[in-house]
Every structure is written in structure tokens, then in C-alpha cells.
RODO-2510 file (C-alpha; in nm, 4 decimals, decimal comma):
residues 499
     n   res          X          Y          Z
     1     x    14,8211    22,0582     8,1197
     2     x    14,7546    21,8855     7,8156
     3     x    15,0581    21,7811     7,6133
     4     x    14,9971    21,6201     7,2950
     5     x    15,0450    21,9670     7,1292
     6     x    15,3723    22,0767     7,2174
     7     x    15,6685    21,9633     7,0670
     8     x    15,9211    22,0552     7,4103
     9     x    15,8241    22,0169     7,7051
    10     x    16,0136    22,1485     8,0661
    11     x    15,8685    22,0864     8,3752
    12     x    16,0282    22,1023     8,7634
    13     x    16,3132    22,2708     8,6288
    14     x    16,6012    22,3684     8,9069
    15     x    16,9505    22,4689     8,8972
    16     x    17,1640    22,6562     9,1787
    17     x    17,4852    22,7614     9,1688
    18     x    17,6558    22,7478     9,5063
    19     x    17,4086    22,9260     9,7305
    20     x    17,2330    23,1146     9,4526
    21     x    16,8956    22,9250     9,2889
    22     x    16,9180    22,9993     8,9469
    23     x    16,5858    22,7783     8,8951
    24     x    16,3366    22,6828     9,1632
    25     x    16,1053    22,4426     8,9102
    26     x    16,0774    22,5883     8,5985
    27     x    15,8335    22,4840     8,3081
    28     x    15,8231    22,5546     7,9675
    29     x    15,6088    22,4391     7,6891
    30     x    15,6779    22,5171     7,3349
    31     x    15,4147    22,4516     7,0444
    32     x    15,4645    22,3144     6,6983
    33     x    15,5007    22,6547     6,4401
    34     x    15,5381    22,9321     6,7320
    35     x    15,7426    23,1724     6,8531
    36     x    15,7442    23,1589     7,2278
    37     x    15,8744    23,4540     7,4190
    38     x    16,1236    23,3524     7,7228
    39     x    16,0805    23,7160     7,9467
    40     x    16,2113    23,8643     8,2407
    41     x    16,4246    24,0444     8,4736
    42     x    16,8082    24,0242     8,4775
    43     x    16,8445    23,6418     8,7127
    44     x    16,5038    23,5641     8,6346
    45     x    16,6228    23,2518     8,4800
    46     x    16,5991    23,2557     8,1406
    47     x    16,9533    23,2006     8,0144
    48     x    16,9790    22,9109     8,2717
    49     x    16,6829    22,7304     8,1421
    50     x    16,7445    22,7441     7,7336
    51     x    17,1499    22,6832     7,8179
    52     x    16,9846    22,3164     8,0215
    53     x    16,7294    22,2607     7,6966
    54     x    17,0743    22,3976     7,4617
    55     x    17,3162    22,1180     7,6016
    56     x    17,5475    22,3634     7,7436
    57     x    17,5231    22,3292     8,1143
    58     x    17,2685    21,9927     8,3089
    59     x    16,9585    22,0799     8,5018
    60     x    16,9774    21,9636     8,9066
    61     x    16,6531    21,8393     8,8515
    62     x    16,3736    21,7701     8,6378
    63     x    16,2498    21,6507     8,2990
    64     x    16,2105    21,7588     7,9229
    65     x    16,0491    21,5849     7,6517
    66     x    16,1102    21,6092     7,2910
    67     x    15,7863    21,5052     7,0653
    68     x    15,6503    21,3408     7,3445
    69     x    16,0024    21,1097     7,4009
    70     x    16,2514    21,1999     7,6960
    71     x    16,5207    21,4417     7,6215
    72     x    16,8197    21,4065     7,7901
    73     x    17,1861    21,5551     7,6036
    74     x    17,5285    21,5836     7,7483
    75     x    17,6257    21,8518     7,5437
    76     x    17,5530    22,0864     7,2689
    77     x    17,6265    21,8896     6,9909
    78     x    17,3987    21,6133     7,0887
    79     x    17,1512    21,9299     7,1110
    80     x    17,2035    21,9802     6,7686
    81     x    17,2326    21,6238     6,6511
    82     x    16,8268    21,6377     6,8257
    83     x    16,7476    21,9324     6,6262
    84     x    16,7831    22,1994     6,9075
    85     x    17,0356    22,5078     6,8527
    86     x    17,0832    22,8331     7,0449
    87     x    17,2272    23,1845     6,9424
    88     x    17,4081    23,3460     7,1949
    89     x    17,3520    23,7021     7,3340
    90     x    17,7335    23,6811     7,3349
    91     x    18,0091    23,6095     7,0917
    92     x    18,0178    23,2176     7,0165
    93     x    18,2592    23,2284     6,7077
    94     x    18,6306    23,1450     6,6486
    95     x    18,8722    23,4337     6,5737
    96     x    19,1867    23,2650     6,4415
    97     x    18,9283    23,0798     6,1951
    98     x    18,7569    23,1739     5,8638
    99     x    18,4199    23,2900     5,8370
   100     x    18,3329    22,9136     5,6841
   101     x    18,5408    22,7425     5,9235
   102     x    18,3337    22,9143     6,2077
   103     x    17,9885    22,8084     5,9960
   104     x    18,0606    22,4356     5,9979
   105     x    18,2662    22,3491     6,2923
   106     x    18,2418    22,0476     6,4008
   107     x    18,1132    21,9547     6,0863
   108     x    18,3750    21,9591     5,8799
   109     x    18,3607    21,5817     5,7809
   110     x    18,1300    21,6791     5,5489
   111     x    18,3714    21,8737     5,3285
   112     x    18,6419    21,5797     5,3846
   113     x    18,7710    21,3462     5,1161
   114     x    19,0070    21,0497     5,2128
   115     x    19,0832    21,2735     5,5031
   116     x    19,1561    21,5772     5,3193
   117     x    18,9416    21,8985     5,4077
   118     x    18,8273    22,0770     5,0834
   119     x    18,8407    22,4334     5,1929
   120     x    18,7253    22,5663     4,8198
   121     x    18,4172    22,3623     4,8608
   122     x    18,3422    22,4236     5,2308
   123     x    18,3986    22,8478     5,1124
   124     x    18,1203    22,7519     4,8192
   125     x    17,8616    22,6336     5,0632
   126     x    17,9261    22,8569     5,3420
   127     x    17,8532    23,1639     5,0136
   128     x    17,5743    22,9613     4,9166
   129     x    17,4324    22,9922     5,3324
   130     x    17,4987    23,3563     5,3583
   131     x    17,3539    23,4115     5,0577
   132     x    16,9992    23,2025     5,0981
   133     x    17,0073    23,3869     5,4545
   134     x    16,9995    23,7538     5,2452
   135     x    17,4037    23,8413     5,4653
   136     x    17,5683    24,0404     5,2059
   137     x    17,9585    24,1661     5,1777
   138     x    18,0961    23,8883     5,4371
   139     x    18,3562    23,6572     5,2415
   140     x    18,3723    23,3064     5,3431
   141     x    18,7535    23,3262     5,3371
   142     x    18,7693    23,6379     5,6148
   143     x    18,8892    23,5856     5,9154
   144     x    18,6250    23,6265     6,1914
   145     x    18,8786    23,8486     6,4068
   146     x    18,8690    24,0779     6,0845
   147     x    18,4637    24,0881     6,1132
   148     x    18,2714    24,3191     6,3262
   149     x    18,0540    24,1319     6,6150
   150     x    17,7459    24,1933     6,4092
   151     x    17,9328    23,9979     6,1672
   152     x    17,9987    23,7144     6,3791
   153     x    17,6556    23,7393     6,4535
   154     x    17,5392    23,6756     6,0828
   155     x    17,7639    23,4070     6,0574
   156     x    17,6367    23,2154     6,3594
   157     x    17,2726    23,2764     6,2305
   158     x    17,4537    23,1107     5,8937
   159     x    17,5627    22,7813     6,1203
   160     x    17,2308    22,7668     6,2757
   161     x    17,0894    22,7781     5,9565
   162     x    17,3353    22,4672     5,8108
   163     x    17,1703    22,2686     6,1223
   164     x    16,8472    22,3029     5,9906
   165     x    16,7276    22,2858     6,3927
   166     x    16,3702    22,2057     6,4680
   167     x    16,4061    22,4469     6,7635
   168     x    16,5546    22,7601     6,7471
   169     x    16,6651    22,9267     7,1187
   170     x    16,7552    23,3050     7,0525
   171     x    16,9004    23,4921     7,3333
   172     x    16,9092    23,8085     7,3261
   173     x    17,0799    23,8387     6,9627
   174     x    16,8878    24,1274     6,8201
   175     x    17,0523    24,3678     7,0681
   176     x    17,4191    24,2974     6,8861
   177     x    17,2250    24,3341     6,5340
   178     x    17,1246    24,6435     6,3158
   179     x    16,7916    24,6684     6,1315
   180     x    16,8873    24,4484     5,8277
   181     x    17,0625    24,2042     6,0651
   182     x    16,7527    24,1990     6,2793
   183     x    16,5598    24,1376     5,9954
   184     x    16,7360    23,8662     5,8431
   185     x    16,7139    23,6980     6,2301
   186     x    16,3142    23,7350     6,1459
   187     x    16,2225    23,5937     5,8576
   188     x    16,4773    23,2634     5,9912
   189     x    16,2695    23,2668     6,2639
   190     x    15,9476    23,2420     6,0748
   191     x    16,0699    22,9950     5,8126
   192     x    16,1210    22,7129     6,1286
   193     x    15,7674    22,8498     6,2375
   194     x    15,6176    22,7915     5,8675
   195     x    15,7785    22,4890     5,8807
   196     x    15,6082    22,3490     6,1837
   197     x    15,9082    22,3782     6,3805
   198     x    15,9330    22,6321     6,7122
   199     x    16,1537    22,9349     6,8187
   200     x    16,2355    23,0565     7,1848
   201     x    16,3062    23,4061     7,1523
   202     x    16,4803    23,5835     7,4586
   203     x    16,4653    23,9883     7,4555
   204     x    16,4100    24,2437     7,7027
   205     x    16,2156    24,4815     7,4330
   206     x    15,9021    24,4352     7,4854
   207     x    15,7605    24,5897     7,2123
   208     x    15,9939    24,3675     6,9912
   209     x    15,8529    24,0388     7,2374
   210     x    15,4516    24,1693     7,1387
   211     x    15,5258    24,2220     6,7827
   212     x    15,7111    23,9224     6,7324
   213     x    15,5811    23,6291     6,9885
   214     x    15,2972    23,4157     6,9936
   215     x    15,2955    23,3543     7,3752
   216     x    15,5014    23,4582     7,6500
   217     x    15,6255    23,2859     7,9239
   218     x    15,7421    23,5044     8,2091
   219     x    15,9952    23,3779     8,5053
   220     x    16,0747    23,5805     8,8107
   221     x    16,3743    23,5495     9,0371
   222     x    16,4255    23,2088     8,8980
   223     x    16,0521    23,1033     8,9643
   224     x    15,7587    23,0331     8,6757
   225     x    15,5195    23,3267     8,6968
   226     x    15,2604    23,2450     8,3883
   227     x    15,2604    23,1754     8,0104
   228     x    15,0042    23,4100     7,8526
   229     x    14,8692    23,4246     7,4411
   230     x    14,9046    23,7313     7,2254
   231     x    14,5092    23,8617     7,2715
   232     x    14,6742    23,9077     7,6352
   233     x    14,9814    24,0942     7,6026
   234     x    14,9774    24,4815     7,6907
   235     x    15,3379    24,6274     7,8210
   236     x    15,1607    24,7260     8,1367
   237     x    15,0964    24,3614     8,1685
   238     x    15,3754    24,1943     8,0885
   239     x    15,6283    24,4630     8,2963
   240     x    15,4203    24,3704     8,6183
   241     x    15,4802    24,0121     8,5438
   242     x    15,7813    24,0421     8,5203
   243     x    15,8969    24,2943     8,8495
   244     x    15,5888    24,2397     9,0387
   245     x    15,4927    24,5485     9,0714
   246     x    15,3560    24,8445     8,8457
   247     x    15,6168    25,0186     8,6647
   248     x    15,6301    25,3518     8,5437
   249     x    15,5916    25,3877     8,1266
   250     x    15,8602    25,6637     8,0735
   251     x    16,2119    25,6142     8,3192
   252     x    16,3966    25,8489     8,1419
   253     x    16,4653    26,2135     8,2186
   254     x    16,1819    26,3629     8,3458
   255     x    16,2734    26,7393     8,2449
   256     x    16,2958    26,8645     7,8221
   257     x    16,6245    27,1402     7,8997
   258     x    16,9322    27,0891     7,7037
   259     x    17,1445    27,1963     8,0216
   260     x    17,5672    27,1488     8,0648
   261     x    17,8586    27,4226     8,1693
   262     x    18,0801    27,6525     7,9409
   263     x    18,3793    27,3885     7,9803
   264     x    18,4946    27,2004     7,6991
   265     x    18,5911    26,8975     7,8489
   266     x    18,6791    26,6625     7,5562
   267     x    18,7085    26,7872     7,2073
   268     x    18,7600    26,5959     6,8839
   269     x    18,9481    26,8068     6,5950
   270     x    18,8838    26,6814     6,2590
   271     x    18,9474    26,3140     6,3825
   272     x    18,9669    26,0309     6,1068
   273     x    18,9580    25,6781     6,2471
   274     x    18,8594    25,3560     5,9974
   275     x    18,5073    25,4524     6,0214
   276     x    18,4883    25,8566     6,0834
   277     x    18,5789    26,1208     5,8311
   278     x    18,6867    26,4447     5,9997
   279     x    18,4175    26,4332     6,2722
   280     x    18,4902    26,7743     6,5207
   281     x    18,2888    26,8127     6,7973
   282     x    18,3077    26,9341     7,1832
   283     x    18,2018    26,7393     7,5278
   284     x    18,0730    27,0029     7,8176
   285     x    18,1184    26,9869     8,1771
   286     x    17,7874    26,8230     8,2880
   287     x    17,6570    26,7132     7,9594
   288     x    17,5293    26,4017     7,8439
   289     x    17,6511    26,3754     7,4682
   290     x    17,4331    26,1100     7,2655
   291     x    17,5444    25,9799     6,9529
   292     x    17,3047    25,7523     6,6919
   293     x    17,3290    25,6370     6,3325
   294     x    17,3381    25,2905     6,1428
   295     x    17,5854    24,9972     6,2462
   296     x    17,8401    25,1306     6,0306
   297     x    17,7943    25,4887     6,0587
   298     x    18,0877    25,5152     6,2833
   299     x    17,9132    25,5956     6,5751
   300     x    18,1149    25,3003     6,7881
   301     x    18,4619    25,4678     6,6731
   302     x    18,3660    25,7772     6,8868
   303     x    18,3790    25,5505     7,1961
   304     x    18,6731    25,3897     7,1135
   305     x    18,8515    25,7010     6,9861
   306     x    18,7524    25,9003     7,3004
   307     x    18,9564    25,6393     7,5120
   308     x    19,2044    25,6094     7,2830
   309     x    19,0970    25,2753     7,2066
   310     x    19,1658    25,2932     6,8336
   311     x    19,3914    25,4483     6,6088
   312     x    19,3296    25,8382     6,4839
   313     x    19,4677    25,8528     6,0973
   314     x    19,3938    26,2261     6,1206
   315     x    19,2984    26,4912     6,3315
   316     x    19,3441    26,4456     6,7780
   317     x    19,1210    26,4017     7,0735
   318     x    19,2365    26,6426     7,3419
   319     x    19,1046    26,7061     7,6912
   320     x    19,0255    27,0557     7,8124
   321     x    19,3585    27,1930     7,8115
   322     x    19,4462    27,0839     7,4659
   323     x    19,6917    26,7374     7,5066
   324     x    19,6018    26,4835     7,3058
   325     x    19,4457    26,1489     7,4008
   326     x    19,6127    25,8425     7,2114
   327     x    19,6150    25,5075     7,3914
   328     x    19,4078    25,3597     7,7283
   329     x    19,6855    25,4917     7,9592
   330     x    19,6681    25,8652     7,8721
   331     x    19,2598    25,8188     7,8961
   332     x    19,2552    25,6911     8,2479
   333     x    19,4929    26,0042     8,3541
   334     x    19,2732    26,2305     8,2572
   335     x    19,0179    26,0495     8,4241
   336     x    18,8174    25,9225     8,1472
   337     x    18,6254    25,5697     8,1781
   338     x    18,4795    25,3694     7,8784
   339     x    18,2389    25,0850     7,9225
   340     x    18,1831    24,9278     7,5536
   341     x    17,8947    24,7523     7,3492
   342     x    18,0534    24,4109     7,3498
   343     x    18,1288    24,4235     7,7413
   344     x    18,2915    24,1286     7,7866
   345     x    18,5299    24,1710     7,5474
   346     x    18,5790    24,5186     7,6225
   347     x    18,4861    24,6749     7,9203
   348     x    18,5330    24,3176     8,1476
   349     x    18,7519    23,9974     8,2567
   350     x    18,4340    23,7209     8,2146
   351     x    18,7279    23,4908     8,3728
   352     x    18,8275    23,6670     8,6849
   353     x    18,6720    23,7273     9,0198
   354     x    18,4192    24,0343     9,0802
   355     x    18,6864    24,1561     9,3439
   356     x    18,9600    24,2001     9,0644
   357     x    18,6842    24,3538     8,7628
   358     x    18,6221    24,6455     9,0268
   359     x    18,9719    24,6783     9,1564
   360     x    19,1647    24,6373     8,8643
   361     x    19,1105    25,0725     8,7393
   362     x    19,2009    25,1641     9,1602
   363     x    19,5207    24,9891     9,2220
   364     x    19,7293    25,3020     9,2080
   365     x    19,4352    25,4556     9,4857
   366     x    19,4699    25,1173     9,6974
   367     x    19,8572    25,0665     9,6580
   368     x    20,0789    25,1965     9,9438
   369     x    20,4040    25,1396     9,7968
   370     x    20,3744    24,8442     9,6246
   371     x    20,1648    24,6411     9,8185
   372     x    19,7499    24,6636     9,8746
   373     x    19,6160    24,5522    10,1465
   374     x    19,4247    24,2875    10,1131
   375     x    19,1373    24,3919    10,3741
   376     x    19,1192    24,7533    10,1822
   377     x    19,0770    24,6125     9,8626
   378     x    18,7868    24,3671    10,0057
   379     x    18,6656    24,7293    10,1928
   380     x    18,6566    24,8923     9,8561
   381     x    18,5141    24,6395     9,6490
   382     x    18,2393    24,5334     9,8715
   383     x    18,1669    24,9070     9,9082
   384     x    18,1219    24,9774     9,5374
   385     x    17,9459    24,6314     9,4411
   386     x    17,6830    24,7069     9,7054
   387     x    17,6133    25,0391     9,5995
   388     x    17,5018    24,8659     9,2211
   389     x    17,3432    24,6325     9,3999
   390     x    17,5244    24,3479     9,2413
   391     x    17,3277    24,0182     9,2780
   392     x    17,6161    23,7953     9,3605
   393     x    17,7205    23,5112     9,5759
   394     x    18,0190    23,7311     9,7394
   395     x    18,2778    23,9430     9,5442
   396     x    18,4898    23,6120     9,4704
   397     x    18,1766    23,4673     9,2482
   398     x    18,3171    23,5116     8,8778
   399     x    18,1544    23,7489     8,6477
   400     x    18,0992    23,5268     8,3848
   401     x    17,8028    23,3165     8,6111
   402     x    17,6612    23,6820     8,6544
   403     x    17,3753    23,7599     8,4589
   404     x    17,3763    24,0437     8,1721
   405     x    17,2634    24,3270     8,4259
   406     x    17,4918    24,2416     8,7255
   407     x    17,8137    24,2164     8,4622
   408     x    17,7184    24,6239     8,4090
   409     x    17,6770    24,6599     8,7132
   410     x    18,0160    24,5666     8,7666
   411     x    18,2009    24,7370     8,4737
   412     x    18,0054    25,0321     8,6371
   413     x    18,1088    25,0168     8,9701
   414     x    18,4958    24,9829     8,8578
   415     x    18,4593    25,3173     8,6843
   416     x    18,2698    25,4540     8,9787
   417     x    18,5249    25,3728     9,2498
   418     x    18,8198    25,4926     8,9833
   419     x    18,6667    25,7824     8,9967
   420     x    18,6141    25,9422     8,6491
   421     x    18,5062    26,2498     8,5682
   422     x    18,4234    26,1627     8,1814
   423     x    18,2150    25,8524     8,1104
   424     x    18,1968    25,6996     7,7658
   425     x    17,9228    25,3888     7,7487
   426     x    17,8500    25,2753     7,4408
   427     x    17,5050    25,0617     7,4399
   428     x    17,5264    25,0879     7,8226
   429     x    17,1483    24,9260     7,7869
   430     x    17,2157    24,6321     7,5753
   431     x    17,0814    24,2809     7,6951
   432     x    16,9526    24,4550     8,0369
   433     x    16,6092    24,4078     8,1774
   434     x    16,3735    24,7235     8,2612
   435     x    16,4778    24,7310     8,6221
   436     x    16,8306    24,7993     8,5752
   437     x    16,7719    24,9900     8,2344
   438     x    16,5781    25,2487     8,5134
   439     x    16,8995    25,2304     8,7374
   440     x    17,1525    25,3404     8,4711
   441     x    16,9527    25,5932     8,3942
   442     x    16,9387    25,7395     8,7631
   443     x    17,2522    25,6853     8,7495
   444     x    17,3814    25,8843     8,4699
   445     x    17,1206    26,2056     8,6016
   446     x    17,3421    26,1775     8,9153
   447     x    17,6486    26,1660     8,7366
   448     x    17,5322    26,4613     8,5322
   449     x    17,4423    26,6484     8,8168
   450     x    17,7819    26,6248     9,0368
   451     x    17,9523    26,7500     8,7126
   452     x    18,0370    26,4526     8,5468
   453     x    18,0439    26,4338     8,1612
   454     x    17,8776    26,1522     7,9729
   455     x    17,8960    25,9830     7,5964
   456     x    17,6195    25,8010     7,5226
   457     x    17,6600    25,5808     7,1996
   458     x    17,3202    25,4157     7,1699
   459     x    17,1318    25,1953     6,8630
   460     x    16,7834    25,2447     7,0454
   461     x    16,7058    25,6171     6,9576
   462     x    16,4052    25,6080     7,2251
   463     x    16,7557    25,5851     7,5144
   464     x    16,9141    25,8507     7,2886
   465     x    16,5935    26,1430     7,3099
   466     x    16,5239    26,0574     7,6580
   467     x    16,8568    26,0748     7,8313
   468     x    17,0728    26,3171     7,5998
   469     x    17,1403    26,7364     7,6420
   470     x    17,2699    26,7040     7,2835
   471     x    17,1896    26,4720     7,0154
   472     x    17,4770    26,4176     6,6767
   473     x    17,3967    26,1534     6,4564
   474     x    17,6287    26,0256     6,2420
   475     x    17,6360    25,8616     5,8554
   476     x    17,8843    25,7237     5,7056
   477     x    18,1194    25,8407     5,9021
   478     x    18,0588    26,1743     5,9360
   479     x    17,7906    26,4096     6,1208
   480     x    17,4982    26,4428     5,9553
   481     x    17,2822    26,6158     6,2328
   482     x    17,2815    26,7731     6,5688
   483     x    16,9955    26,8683     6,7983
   484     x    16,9442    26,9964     7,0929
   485     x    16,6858    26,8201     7,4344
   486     x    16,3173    26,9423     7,3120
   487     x    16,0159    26,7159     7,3873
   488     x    15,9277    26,8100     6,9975
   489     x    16,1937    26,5811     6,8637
   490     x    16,1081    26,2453     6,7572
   491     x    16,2548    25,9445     6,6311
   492     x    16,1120    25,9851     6,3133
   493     x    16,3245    26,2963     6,2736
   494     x    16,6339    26,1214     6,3384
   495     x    16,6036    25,8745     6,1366
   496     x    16,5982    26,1068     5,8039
   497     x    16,9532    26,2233     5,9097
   498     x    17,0435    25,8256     6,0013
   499     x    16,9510    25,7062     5,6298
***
């Protein structure tokens, strides 16, 4: 292949981790003003491969070159020194530190004089960066703990954006950003493109990869598959790529029936939280509940509020015979599970074992006395992370080397083995490749089907039609529409109730 036009270069790229072969000689090759689309399945390889180019973790084998000179860094900050930064699909901020302290860490010479740091300067440029980026309402002086994760989002867009890279690696951000969020993410993307520089952009929307990308590269199962141009792309195309195989255009509910029991199963009476206002509405017995609006319309307080995740100013939750739900405790006795958008913050221990993610809801079920066996809790888990299908090494690997997919998979198969009758999952999609999209949503038509009862908070209003017996979407904290399953309801109608 002829080289003199691309400004990175990655060829016979491999990386294993213990018996797993995370990379099995990878190449990459990024032109001067593109975007170049990094797709594929969950473990395809992706995240490996732009963490080696990123700094963050070295390649086993194999070579990049940087304008035509060998590129080798030992970390990320000699990424960035070489004009190479990555966004994170998860959070990479500071929360015990200031929005502006998070912008220009370890940077923060350049606010220093005779050793002193001048804060009121550092908050001036870091207002000046938000600003040229088009982020409104964040202060400089906030805490990042006191931000929500689109926030922290914005702001690491903002330190990306101080770096001035040449190459921009984005994985997977847009799925923790709204519209105006996502859009701000664009037109950064095509300012480095203008400028002759050259984005990787990781997503598993497609349609976002075709609108967006000049080429896409596709990896498989930690192998190269094939780079092709925009005349090429077609979804039909690029999902075969990607799986091998043909798949299917529509993998959500096949039928158009809004269908659930008589019994009220969770109810929420005039509840006030942060971000709702009085919101009242009723859960069935074998209903799947979806919930859409904005990024602050509230919608994500419903989760939270359902599991007793957040405080309720006003109004209860109560499950079908009235008691009210208050804190994570009470939730899990009435056999409620929550899996939320930010799942390893929320819904997981990145840190800990599979074993203990999936056991950690069942002790009471395992415990005899005080002591579980430790063969029945290897039994159990084993059982429940092979009925995912969790792509592991064994149920000791730690779910932080898992990738996005197999981590749900996990916070799943806890829930599953608990035993819950209610299931609140908030974004239960986000960062997840088509394969294991199609799973969940067998998954949840099983659920439905035995009885179970399911929330489903989702930003992709496509996930919210196709899965959902009953549709409220939310504005400003308050219910601003409700519909019922009909294969005459569009996005487009949604969206006048959303805005």
C-alpha cells in the first residue's frame, strides 16, 4: 500500500491479554483531513488498537508511523506531546477538581508564576475554551462531581481542544452526549479535518459512521477485515463486515400490540426529584415502559427514583401494595433491579472480578448461615455468565478488560440470577455493537413474556418505538406525552412533545 499520503500509519498490530487475542495484526491507515471510521463488533478490537496509538496501554507487536517517522510513546502524555489525543467512551475526568483544573491537568505550568498556580487566570482560559467550543452554562469554578457526565464530557472535548491534537481518537463519546453536545463533538471534528489534520471516530451507529466518515475500517474478532471509501458504504454492507454474516434490518419487536396485565406494579404519585416536577404514572405486570426526552428532561431521574437511587422532595414511589420505595435496600426487596446509563459507575465494580459483579445482588440466595460456599457461588456464576454469553477469560478475568457489550452482559446476568421481577435499564444499548443490541432485545421480549416488568429510559427514540407497550416522554421535567405501541408512530412525532 502506498504510504506517502497518510499521516498514521499501523501495521501487524497484536495484543493478547492472558489467553484472549485482543489483536491478531491489525492495520490502520489514517489520511491527512479525514475522518476515518474505526467499526465493529463488541472485542473486535477497536478500543485496543486507538488505546496502543493513544499511549495508554503498548502493542505486543508491531509498528506505527507518524508523518512517515516511527512512533513509539510510553504513555499518554507523550501521545499528546506528538499531537495524538483520545476521548473516552467512559468518564476520564477528576471529581474532587474544578471544571478548569480537569481542562488543563497536567498542564498547569502554564498558569504558574514563581511557582504559584493562578487559578483566576487558568478559570479565564478554561471560559475562553468552553466558550470557542459553543459549551454553554458550565462554570470553570464547578466542581466536576457537581456536573452531569455529559458535562464531563464537554469538558474533556474542552482539554482536547487546549491540545490542539493533530489526531483526534473518539471512542464512542456521542453515546454519553445529547444533540447539542453531539454537535459541538462535530464541528471539532471537522475543524482538525479542515485543518489538514485526521479524526478516528469509534461508534456503533452506523448511520451516524455513513453520515459522518470518510472511510471505514472494519475489524472482526480482533482481526483486519477491509477499509472501504464512502461511494461504498450501505448498512447492509458494512453490518456483514462487521458479523460476517447477513443481518436482519429491523431486531426489534416484531408485533405493533401495546399488550401488559391489569397489575400496577410500580406507581409514581406526584414524585418531585431535582429534575421531575410532579410526574405520576403506573408500571403494569408485563409491560415494557419507555421513557424519552432531552438530556435534561428528567428522564434519567425516573431510573434513579424507581430504585430509590435519588432523593424524592415530593410525592412517593410505591410498589403494588402501596409502601413506598426510598433507598437501594427497600428496591432490591421488592425485587426491583436497575442497570444505569453510566454502567460503570452505576450498575458495576470495573475493579473486581466477574465472579463478585454477578454474585454480589445473590449473597442472601447463596449464604447458608453466614458462610457461601465457595463451589456454589462458582456453580452460580458460571451458570449465569454463560447464559449472556460473556466473552471472558474465566469468571476471575476483571470487568474492566471486558469490552462495552460483555460489561452488560454482566450487570445483566447479576440481575438475572437475583431474580427480579421489575427491571429498570436506562440506555441499556449505549456503546454496544448490533449483535448484542439484538440480544437485549430478545432478552427483554422474554422477560416481558414470563411476567416481568421493564423501564426502558432510552436517548435513541428508534430503541424506544420498537421495544416499548407504552411510550411517556418527558420535558422539563414533567410529562409532556404518552402513546401507546402502533406501527403509525414515528419519531418525528415524538420529537414535537421532546422540544
Amino acid at each position: 500500500m502506498e504510504q506517502t499520503e497518510y499521516m498514521l500509519c499501523a501495521k501487524g498490530m497484536t495484543k493478547s491479554f492472558g489467553i484472549t487475542r485482543a489483536l491478531k495484526g491489525v492495520e490502520l491507515y489514517l489520511k491527512k483531513g479525514e475522518v476515518l471510521g474505526l467499526i465493529g463488533e463488541n472485542g473486535s478490537g477497536k478500543s485496543t488498537l486507538t488505546s496502543i496509538i493513544a499511549g495508554i496501554q503498548p502493542a505486543d507487536s508491531g509498528e506505527v508511523t507518524l508523518c512517515g517517522e516511527a512512533y513509539s510513546v510510553k504513555n499518554s502524555v507523550e501521545a499528546n506531546q506528538k499531537g495524538i489525543c483520545m476521548i473516552l467512551q467512559e468518564k476520564a475526568t477528576f471529581d474532587q477538581l474544578s471544571v478548569a483544573h480537569n481542562i488543563f491537568i497536567g498542564n498547569e505550568t502554564a498558569f504558574q508564576k514563581g511557582g504559584i498556580l493562578d487559578n483566576e487566570r487558568m478559570y479565564q482560559e478554561a471560559e475562553k475554551i468552553l466558550a470557542e467550543l459553543g459549551v454553554d452554562g458550565i462554570n470553570p469554578r464547578d466542581k466536576i462531581r457537581d456536573r452531569s457526565f455529559e458535562d464531563g464530557k464537554l469538558v474533556e472535548l474542552a482539554r482536547a481542544a487546549f491540545l490542539k491534537p493533530r489526531i483526534l481518537i473518539v471512542d464512542e463519546t456521542t453515546t454519553a452526549l445529547s444533540q447539542n453536545g453531539r454537535a459541538i463533538l462535530y464541528a471539532m471534528m471537522e475543524k482538525i479535518k479542515k485543518n489538514g489534520g485526521g479524526v478516528i471516530f469509534i461508534s456503533h451507529d452506523i448511520q451516524e459512521m455513513m453520515e459522518k466518515c470518510d472511510r471505514l475500517t472494519v475489524l472482526r474478532d480482533g482481526d483486519y477485515v477491509d477499509t472501504i471509501d464512502k461511494p461504498e458504504f450501505s448498512e447492509g454492507k458494512i453490518k456483514k463486515l462487521m458479523v460476517g454474516r447477513e443481518i436482519a434490518d429491523n431486531y426489534y419487536r416484531g408485533d405493533h400490540v401495546c399488550s401488559y396485565e391489569k397489575e400496577v406494579v410500580l406507581r409514581f404519585e406526584k414524585v418531585t426529584t431535582k429534575h421531575l416536577k410532579e410526574v405520576s404514572l403506573e408500571l403494569h405486570k408485563g409491560e415494557i415502559l419507555g421513557f424519552g426526552g432531552l438530556a435534561d428532561s428528567g428522564m434519567h431521574d425516573i431510573g434513579k427514583a424507581s430504585f430509590g437511587a435519588i432523593p424524592i422532595l415530593e410525592g412517593q414511589v410505591a410498589d403494588k401494595s402501596g409502601e413506598p420505595i426510598s433507598n437501594p435496600r427497600e428496591s432490591m426487596q421488592k425485587r426491583i433491579a436497575y442497570i444505569g446509563k453510566n454502567r460503570d459507575q452505576e450498575s458495576l465494580f470495573p475493579n473486581s472480578p466477574i465472579r463478585d459483579n454477578i454474585a454480589i445482588a445473590s449473597y442472601k440466595k447463596l449464604a447458608k448461615s453466614t458462610f457461601i460456599a465457595p463451589g456454589k457461588e462458582t456453580a452460580f456464576v458460571q451458570e449465569w455468565a454463560e447464559k449472556l454469553d460473556v466473552k471472558m477469560q474465566n469468571i476471575d478475568q476483571y470487568v474492566m478488560e471486558l469490552s462495552g457489550g460483555n460489561k452488560q452482559k454482566v450487570a445483566l446476568a447479576k440481575w438475572l440470577g437475583f431474580g427480579a421481577d421489575i427491571f429498570v435499564l436506562d440506555c441499556p444499548t449505549r456503546g454496544i455493537d448490533i449483535g448484542v443490541k439484538a440480544s437485549i432485545y430478545r432478552l427483554m421480549e422474554e422477560l416481558k413474556a414470563e411476567g416481568k416488568s421493564i423501564i426502558l429510559i432510552s436517548e435513541e427514540l428508534p430503541e424506544v418505538i420498537g421495544m416499548s407497550d407504552r411510550i411517556v416522554i418527558l420535558k422539563d421535567g414533567s410529562v409532556s406525552g404518552e402513546f401507546e405501541r402502533s406501527e403509525l408512530l414515528t419519531e418525528h412525532t415524538l420529537i414535537n412533545y421532546m422540544v
